[in-house]
C-alpha positions in Angstrom: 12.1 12.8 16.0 9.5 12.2 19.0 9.6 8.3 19.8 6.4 6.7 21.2 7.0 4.0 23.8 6.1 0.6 22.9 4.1 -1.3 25.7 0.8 -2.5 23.7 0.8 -6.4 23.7 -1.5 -8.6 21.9 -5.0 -8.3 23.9 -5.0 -4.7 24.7 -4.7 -4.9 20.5 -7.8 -6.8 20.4 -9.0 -4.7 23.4 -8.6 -1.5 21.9 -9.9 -2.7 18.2 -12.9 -3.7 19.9 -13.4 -0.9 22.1 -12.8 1.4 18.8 -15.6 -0.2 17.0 -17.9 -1.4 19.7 -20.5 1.0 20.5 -22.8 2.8 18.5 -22.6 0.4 15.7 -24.7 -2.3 17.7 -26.4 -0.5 20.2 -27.5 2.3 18.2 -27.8 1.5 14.8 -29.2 -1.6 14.3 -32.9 0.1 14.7 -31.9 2.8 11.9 -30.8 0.6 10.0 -33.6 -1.9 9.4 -35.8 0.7 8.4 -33.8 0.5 5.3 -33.7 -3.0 4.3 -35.9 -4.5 6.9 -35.4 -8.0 9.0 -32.4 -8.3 6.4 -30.5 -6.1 8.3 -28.3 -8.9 10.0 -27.2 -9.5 6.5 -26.6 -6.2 6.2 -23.9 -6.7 8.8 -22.4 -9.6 7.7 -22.2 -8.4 4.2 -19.9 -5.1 5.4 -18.0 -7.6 7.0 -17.0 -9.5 4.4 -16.3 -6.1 2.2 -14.0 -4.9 5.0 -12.1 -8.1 5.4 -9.5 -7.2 2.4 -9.0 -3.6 3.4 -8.3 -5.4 7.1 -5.7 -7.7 5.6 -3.9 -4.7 3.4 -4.2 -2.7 6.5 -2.1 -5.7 8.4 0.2 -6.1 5.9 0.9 -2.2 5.5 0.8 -1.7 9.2 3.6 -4.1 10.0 5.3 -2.6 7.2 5.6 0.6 8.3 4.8 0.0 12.1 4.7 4.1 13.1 1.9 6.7 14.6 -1.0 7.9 11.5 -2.1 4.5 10.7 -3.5 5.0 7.0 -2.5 8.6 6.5 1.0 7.0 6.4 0.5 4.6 4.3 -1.4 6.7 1.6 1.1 9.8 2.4 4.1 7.2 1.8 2.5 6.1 -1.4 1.0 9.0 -3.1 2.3 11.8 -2.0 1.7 13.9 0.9 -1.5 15.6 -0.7 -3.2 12.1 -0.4 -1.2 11.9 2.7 -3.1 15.0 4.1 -6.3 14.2 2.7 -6.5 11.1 3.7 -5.0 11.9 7.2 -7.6 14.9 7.8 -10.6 12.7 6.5 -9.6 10.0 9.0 -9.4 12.3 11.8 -12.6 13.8 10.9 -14.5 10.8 10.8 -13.4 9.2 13.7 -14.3 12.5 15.5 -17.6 12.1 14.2 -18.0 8.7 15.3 -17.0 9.6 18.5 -19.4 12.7 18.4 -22.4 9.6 17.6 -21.1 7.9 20.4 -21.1 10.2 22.5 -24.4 11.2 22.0 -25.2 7.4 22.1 -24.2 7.9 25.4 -26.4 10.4 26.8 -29.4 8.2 24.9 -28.6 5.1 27.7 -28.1 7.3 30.0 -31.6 9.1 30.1 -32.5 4.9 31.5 -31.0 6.6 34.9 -31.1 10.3 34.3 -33.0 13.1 32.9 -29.9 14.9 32.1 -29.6 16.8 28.8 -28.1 14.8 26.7 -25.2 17.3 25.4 -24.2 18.6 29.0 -23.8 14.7 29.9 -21.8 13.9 26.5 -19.5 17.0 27.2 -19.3 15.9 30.7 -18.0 12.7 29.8 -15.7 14.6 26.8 -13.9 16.4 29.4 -13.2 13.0 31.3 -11.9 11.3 28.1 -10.0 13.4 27.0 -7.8 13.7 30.9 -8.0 9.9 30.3 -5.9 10.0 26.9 -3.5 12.5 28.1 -2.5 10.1 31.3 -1.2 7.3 28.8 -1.6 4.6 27.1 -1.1 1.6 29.1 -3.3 3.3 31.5 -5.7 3.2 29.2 -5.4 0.1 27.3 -5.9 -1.8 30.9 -9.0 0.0 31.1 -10.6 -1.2 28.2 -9.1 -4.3 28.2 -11.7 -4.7 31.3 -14.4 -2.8 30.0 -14.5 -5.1 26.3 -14.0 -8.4 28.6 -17.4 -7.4 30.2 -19.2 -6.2 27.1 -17.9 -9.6 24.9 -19.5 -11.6 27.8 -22.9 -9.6 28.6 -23.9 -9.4 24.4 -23.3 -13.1 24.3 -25.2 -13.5 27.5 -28.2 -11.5 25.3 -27.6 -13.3 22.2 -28.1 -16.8 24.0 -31.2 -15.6 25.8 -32.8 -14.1 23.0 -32.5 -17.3 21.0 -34.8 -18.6 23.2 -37.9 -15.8 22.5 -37.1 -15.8 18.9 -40.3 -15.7 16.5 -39.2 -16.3 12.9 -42.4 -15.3 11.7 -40.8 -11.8 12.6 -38.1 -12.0 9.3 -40.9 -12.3 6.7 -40.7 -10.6 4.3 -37.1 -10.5 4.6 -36.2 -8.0 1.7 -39.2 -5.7 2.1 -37.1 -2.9 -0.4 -35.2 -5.4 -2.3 -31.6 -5.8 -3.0 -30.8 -2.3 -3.3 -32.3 -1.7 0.7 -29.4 -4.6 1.7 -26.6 -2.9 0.1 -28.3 0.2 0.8 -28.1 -0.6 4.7 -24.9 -2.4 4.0 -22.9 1.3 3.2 -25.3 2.2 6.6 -23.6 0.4 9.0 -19.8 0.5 7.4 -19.7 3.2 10.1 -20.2 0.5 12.9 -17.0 -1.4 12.2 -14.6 1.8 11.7 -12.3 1.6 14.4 -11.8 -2.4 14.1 -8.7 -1.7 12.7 -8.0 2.0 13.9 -5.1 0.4 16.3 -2.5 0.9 13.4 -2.8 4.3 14.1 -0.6 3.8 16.4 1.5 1.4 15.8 4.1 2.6 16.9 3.1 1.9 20.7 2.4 -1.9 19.5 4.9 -4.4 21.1 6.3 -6.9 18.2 4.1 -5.2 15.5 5.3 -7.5 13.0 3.0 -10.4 14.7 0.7 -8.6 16.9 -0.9 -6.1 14.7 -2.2 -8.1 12.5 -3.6 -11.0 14.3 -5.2 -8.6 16.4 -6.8 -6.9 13.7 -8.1 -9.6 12.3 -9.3 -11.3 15.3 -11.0 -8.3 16.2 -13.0 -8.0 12.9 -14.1 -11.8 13.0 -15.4 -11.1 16.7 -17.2 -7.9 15.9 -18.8 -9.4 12.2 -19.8 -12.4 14.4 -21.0 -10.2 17.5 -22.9 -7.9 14.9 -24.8 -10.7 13.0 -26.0 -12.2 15.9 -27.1 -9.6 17.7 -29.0 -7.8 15.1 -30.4 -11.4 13.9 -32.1 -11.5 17.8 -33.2 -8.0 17.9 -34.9 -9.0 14.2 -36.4 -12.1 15.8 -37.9 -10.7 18.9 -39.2 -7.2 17.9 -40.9 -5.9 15.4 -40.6 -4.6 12.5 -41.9 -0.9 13.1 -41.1 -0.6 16.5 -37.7 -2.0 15.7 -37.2 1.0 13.3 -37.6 3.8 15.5 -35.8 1.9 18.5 -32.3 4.0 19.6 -31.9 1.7 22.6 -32.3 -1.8 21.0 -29.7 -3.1 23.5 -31.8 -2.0 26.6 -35.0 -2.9 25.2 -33.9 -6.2 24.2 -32.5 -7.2 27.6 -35.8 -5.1 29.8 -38.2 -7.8 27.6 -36.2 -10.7 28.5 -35.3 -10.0 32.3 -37.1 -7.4 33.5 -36.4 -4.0 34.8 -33.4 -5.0 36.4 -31.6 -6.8 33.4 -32.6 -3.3 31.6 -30.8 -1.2 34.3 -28.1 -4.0 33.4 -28.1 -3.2 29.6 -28.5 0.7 30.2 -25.5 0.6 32.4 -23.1 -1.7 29.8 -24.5 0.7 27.2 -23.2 3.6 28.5 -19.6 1.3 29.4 -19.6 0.5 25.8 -20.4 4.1 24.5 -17.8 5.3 26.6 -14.9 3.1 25.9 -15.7 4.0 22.2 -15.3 7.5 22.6 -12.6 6.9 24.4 -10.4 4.9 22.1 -11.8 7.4 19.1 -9.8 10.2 20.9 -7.1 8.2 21.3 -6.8 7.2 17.4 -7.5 10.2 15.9 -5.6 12.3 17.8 -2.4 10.5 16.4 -3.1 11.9 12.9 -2.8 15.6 13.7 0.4 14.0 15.0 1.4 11.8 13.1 1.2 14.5 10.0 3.2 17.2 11.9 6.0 15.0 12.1 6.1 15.2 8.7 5.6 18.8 8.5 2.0 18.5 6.9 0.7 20.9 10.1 2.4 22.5 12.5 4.7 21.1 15.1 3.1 21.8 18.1 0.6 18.6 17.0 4.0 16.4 17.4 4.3 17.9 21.0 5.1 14.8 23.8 4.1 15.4 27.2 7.0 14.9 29.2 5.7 13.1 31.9 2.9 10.7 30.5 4.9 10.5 26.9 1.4 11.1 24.9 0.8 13.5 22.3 -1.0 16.5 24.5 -2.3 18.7 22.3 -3.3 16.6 19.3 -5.3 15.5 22.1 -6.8 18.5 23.6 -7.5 19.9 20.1 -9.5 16.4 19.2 -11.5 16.7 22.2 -12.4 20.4 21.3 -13.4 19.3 17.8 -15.6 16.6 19.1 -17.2 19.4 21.9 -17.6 21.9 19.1 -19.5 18.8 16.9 -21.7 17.6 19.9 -22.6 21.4 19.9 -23.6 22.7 16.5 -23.7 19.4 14.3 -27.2 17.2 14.5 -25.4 13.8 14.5 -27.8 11.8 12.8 -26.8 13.2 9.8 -23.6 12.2 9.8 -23.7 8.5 9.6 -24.2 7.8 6.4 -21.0 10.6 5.2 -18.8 8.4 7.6 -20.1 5.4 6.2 -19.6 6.9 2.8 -15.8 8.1 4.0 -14.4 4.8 5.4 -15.5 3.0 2.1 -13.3 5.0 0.4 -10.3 5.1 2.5 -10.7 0.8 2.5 -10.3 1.2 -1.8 -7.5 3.3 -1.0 -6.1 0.6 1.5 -6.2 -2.5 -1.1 -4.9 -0.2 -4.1 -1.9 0.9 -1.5 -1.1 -2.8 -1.4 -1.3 -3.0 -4.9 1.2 -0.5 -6.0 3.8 -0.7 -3.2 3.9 -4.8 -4.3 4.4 -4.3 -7.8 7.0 -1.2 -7.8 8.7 -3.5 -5.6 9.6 -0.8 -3.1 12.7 -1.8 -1.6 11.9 -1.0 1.9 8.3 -2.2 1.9 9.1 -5.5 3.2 6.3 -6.5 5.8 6.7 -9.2 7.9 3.1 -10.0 7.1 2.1 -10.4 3.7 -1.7 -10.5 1.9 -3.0 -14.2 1.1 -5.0 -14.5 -1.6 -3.0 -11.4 -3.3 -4.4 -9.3 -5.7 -7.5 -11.3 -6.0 -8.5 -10.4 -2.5 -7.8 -6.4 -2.9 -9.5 -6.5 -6.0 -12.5 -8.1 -4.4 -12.4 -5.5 -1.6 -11.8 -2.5 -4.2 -15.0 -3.9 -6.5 -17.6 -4.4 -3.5 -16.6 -1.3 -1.6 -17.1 0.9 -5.1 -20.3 -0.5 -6.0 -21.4 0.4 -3.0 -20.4 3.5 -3.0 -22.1 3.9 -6.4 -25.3 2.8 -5.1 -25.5 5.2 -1.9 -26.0 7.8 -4.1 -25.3 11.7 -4.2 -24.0 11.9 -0.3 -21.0 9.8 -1.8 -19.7 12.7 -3.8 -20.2 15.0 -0.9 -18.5 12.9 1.9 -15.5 12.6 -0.8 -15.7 16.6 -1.9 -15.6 17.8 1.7 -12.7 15.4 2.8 -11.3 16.9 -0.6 -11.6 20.0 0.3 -10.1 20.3 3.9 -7.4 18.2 3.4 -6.5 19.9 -0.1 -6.9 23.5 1.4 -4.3 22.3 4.2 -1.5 21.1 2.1 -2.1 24.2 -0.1 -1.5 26.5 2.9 0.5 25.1 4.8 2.3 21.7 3.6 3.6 22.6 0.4 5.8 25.5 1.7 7.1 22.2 4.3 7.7 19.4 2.2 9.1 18.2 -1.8 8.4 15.0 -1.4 7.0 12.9 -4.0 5.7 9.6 -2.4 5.9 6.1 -4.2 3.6 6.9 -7.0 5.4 10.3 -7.9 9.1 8.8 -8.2 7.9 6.2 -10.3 5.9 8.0 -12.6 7.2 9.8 -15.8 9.4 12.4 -14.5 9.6 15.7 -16.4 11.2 17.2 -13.8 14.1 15.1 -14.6 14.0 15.0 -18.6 13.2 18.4 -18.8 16.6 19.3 -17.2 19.7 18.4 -19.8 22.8 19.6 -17.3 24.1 17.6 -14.6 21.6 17.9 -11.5 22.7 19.3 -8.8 21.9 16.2 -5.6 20.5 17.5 -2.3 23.3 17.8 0.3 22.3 15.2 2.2 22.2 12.7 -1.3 25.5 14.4 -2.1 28.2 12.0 -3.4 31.2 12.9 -6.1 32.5 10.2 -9.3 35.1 10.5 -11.3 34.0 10.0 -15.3 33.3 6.1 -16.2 32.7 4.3 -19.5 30.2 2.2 -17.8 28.1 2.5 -14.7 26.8 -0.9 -13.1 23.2 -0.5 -10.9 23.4 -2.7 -8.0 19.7 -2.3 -6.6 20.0 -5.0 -4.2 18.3 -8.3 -5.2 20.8 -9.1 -8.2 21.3 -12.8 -8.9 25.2 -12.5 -9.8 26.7 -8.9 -8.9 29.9 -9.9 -10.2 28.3 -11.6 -13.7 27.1 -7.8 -13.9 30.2 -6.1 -13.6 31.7 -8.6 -16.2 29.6 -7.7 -18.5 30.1 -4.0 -17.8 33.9 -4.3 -18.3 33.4 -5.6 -21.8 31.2 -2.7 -22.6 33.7 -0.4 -21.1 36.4 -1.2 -23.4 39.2 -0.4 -21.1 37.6 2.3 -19.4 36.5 2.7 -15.9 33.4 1.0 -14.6 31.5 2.6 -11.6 29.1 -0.1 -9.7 26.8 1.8 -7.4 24.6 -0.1 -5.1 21.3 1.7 -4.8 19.3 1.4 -1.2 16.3 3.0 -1.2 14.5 4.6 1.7 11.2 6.4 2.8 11.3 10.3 2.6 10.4 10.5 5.7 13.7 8.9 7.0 17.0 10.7 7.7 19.9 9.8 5.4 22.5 10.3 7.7 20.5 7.5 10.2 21.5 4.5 7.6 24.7 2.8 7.4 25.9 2.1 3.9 29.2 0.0 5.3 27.0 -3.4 6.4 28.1 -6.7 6.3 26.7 -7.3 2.2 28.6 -4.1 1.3 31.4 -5.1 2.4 31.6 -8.2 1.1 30.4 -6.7 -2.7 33.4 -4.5 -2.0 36.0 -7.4 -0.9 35.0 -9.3 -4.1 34.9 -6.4 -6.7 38.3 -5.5 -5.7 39.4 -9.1 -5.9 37.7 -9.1 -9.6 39.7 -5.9 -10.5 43.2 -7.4 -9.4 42.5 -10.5 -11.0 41.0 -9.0 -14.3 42.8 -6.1 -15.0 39.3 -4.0 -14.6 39.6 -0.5 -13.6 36.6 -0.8 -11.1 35.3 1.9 -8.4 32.1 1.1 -6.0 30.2 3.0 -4.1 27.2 2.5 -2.0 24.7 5.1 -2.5 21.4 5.4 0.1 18.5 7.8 -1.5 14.8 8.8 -1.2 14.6 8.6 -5.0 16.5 6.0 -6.9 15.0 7.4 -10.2 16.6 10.8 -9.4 20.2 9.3 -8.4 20.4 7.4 -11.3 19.6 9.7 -14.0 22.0 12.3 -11.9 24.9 9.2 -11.9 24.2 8.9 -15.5 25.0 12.7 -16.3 27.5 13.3 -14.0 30.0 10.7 -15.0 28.9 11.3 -19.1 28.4 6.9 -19.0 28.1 5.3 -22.2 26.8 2.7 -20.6 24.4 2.2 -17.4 24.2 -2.2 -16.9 21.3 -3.3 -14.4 19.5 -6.9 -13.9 16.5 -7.3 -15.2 13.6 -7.5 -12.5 10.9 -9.4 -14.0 8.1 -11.0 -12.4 9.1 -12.0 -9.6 7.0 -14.6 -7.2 3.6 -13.2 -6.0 3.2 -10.2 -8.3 1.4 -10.2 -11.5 3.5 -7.4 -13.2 6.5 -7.1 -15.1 9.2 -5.5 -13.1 11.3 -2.7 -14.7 13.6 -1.1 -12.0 14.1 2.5 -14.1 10.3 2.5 -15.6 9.4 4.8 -17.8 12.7 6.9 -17.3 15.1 4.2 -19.1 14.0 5.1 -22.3 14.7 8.4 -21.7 18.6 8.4 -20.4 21.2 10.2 -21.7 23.3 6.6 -22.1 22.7 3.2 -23.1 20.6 0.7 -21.0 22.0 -2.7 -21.5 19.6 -5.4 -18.6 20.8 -8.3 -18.1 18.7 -11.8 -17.3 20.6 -14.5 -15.3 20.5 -18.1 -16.3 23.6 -19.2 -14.3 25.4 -19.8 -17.6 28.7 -18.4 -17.1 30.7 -19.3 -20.5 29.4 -17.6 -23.5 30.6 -20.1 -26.6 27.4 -19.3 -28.6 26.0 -16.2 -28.9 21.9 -15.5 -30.3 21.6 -12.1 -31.7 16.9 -11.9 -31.6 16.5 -9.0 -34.9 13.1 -8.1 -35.1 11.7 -6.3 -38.1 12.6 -2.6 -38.8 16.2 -1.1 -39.5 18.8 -2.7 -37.6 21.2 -0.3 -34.8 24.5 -0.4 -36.1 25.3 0.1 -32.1 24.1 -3.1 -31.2 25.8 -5.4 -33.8 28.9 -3.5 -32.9 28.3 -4.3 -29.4 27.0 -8.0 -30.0 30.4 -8.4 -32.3 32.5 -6.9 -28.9 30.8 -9.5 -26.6 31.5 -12.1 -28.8 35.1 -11.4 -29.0 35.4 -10.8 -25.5 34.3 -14.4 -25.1 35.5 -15.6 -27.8 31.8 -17.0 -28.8 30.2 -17.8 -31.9 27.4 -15.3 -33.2 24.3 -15.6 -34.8 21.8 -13.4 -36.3 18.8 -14.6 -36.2 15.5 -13.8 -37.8 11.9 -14.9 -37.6 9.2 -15.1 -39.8 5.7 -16.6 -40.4 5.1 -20.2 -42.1 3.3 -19.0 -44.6 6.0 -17.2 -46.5 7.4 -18.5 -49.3 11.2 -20.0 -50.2 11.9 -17.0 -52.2 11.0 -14.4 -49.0 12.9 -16.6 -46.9 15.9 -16.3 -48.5 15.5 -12.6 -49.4 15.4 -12.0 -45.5 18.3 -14.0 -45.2 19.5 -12.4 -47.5 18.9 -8.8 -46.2 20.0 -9.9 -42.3 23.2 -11.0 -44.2 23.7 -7.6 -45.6 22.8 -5.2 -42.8 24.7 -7.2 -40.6 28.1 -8.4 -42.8 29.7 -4.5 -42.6 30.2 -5.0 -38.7 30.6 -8.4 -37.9 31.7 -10.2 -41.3 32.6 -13.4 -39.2 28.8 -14.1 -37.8 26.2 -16.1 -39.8 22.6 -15.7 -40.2 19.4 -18.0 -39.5 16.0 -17.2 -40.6 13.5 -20.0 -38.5 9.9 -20.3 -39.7 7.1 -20.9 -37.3 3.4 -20.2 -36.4 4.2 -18.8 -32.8 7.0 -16.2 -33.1 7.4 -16.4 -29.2 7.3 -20.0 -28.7 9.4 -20.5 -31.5 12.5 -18.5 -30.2 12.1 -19.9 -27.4 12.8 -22.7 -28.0 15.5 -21.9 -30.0 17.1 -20.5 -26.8 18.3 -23.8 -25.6 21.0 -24.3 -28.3 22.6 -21.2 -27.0 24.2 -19.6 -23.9 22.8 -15.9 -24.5 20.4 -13.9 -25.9 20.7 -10.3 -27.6 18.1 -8.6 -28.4 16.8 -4.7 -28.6 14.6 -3.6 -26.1 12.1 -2.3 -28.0 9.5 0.8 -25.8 6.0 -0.5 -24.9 3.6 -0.5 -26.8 0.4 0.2 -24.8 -0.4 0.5 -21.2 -1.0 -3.2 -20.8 2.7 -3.8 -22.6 4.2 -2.2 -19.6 2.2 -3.6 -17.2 1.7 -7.1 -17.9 4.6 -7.3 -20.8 5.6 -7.0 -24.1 6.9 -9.7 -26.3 10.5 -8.5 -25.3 9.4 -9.7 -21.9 7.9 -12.4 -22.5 11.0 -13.9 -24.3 13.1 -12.6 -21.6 11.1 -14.2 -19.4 11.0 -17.7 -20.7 14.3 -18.1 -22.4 16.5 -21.2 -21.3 19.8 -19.1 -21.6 20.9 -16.0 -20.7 19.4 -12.1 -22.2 20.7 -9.4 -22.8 18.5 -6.5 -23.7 19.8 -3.5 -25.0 18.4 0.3 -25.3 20.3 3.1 -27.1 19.8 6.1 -26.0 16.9 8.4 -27.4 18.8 11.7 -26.3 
């Protein structure tokens, strides 16, 4: 695969966020703006600011997470599926073409303070310039606008300070001439000015010490430009007015010209057409990496992925961006555009907080970021909540912006990425897998997931975060009655990586080797392991379990672990529909069994179970107890006919158990508390109920979760 050299530090990261979003967004559109909402529209600014700041922190997290060229197309690809990947990846590239197109036209605007030029001949002329630019290197042109922000930072601060000075409040009454819906209104407005703040993840993968330096940049770079935005557009509010202020497209020059004369004007025109430049110039640089970003993953075609030898850049993703934006300078009128990019970046921030969302609580195993959300999910569901009401309330371009994106990016992967690619992305492995149940015969692995078993009684799932491995494997060798036990330990990687490019011989596999062998010798277990890497644990699991004819498959229960808000299940929806037994297993640290708790809930009573609850007892050599629940306000006589009943539909397979029917207002706090008089719990793990069940949890998990001893849930098969 083509490798991008990393030599980006910390400032050119703030550098190029900057330069990416610095530009039209203040110089331009503060004047088009206002006409919506008025002298509110510094509020307008600071609001977007504060709706962007989650979709910057998931965009930090994901980015050092998977620290590689595309920026959000990854992420979303990764995720979804590489139809969202593609959608996603082609919408981005549009719209930062398009803000580069405005830009670039924003350009010509300053210049006519020097020039009569035509405004498209001096935007093309500057294209063409750009675009050589880009194609030289990065570091080249990093240093460049490293200067080129330096001088804009200190020249707008310059004209914030001095326009303090001429300020004339009576100029912000009335302050909401159309209302609240004009604010939110010119809030979606200027979204466009800030995309690019974080548009450095796109390439990441040039990004020295990503794990650190991506996302401090990012968000230093939005607290600047919020900061820089309010108090810019607050002075232009306060020193012009209203009216003329509306139809201004040179606020920046005109500001500067009132306060110092013709030659501070020629000062402004000049940093204008800087700061217009070094916009375009890092929105060719960052959307030239999705066109090859997505060929690397065979969503387009590889010449997009082609690496200049020389300067190491991505040549003709670059060329092919520059002709795009010459084509749109061309034949598109720009100022219609705005409010569709505007529209466009809202949704790809929704899209960035629900990423977060769903990669946390599957608990990918190779999402581990070295930078991590605070304030997680309450942050990304603030960000997803304010970014959709405003998309609600910009009104009918919304569903066009999102249709065209839709559109291209949907007739691409129909065309030309679904003959290239199977994968799935996060979402798709997760979800309820036909493709799997559908098929009853031993699945045939991919030759590059291809690995060979013997038959076993019992296969133990080892998917890496396991509290006790060996308590595991104990437990499987009772269920195994003599027979073999197969422990597997599942690593899971992205679909994008190579198989054959991860070792599954590292220092933890080894020593889960060394100590599984030791636990067969000492035991008498007939034990096998095997380390199995794979883009889709669901797939290698249900193929282990039908390969090897398993009675059994033992895993650990996941839970909910610290900073997630769901219950974790590591086979979802697909344990309930194995061709084996699932028996999970919740670790107290108890590891003497003397008194067994056997939960039965209402309805007729597995004779599996008891017979397996009677062969774990015997194992170690515990006492077992059935035990039965039921509400306070039943009488003596029920009471004892339940007892009565456990007694019976338990006495023909363990004869030697005894019974206990507790009464109780709270079922669930009443068992557990029973729980601490014993060393484990067995109980049937019954399928959820509702969508919020498998979410959040069912009363299963909820006793599982609390209990003071040990659980064992068990599923029989359905097949």
């Amino acid at each position: 695969m083509s490798q991008l050299e990393r030599r980006i530090g910390l400032l050119s990261v703030v550098a190029i966020c900057l330069g990416a979003a610095l530009g039209s967004g203040i110089f331009v559109l503060p004047g088009i703006a206002s006409e919506l909402t008025g002298p509110s529209v510094w509020l307008a600014y600071l609001c977007a600011g504060i709706c962007i700041l989650p979709a910057a922190v998931s965009k930090s997290e994901l980015s050092t997470a998977m620290p590689t060229s595309g920026g959000t197309y990854i992420y979303l690809e990764r995720t979804f599926g590489p139809l969202v990947g593609t959608i996603a990846g082609l919408g981005l590239w549009l719209s930062l073409l398009l803000k580069s197109t405005f830009s670039l036209v924003g350009f010509g605007a300053y210049l006519s303070v020097f020039t009569d030029a035509p405004v498209q001949y001096a935007a093309l002329g500057l294209l063409i310039f750009i675009v050589g630019i880009n194609l030289v290197g990065i570091s080249k042109l990093s240093k460049a606008v490293l200067a080129i922000v330096t001088l804009v930072l200190v020249a707008l601060g310059t004209l914030v300070i001095g326009g303090s000075f001429t300020f004339q409040p009576s100029n912000l009454s009335p302050l909401f001439p159309k209302g609240a819906y004009g604010l939110i209104s010119a809030t979606g407005f200027v979204f466009v000015a800030f995309a690019g703040v974080d548009k450095v993840a796109a390439i990441a993968e040039e990004v020295k010490d990503p794990g650190k330096n991506l996302p401090r940049g990012i968000l230093l770079s939005l607290a600047i430009i919020t900061t820089l935005y309010t108090g810019l557009s607050f002075v232009f509010v306060g020193n012009f007015e209203a009216e003329s202020f509306a139809k201004d497209l040179k606020p920046v020059y005109t500001l500067a010209h009132q306060l110092g004369g013709e030659y501070a004007g020629m000062v402004a025109g000049i940093l204008g057409v800087l700061t217009l430049t070094s916009m375009a110039n890092v929105g060719v640089m960052a959307a030239s990496r999705f066109p090859f970003a997505m060929a690397r993953e065979n969503l387009m075609p590889s010449i997009f992925a082609y690496l200049s030898p020389r300067f190491l850049t991505p040549s003709f993703a670059i060329i092919f961006s520059g002709f795009s934006i010459g084509l749109a300078i061309m034949l598109i009128p720009v100022d219609k555009v705005v409010k569709v990019a505007s529209a466009f970046m809202l949704c790809i921030y929704i899209a960035e907080n629900i990423t977060v969302i769903v990669l946390r609580e599957n608990r990918v195993q190779w999402y581990t970021p070295p930078y991590k959300s605070f304030l997680y999910p309450w942050l990304q569901i603030f960000g997803i909540i304010t970014c959709a009401g405003i998309l609600f309330l910009m009104g009918p371009i919304v569903g066009i912006s999102i249709g065209a994106a839709i559109f291209v990016g949907g007739s691409v992967y129909l065309v030309y990425g679904r003959k290239q690619t199977n994968r799935k992305g996060v979402v798709g492995i997760r979800g309820r897998r036909q493709d799997l149940i559908e098929e009853r015969n031993p699945i045939v692995p991919e030759r590059d997931e291809l690995f060979f078993f013997d038959q076993a009684a019992v296969v133990v799932s080892l998917f890496g975060e396991e509290r006790s491995p060996e308590v595991l494997l104990e437990l499987g060798a009772a269920l195994a009655e003599g027979g073999k036990v197969e422990v597997v330990h599942l690593t899971e990687i992205p679909e994008q990586m190579s198989i054959d490019d991860i070792s599954t011989e590292g220092s933890f596999i080894k020593s889960l080797r060394r100590r599984f062998q030791a636990m067969s010798i000492d035991k008498n277990f007939l034990v096998e392991f095997e380390p199995v890497v794979s883009h889709d644990i669901y797939k290698t699991v249900h193929e282990i379990s039908n390969r090897l004819h398993c009675n059994w498959l033992v895993k650990e229960w996941g839970g909910r672990s610290r900073g997630n808000i769901t219950i974790h299940n590591q086979m979802g929806w697909l344990e309930e529909h194995l061709a084996c037994n699932v028996a999970t297993f919740k670790d107290r640290g108890i590891r003497y069994f003397r008194k067994i708790m056997v939960y039965v809930d209402q309805g007729p009573h597995n004779p599996l179970i008891i017979k397996t609850c009677v062969k774990l007892a015997e194992t170690n050599d515990a006492e077992l107890v059935f035990v039965r629940w039921v509400p306070e306000e039943f009488t003596q006589k029920r009471v004892k006919a339940e007892d009565s009943f456990l007694r019976e539909a338990t006495n023909v397979f363990a004869p030697d158990s005894s019974s206990h029917v507790i009464q109780g207002q709270n079922e669930l706090f009443d068992i557990v508390a029973l729980t601490a008089e014993y060393d484990l719990l067995i109980m049937g793990a019954l399928p959820s109920q509702s969508f919020l069940e498998a979410m959040f949890g069912s009363k299963q998990d909820k006793i599982t979760e609390k209990a003071a001893c040990s659980v064992l849930r068990i599923q029989t098969s359905g097949l």
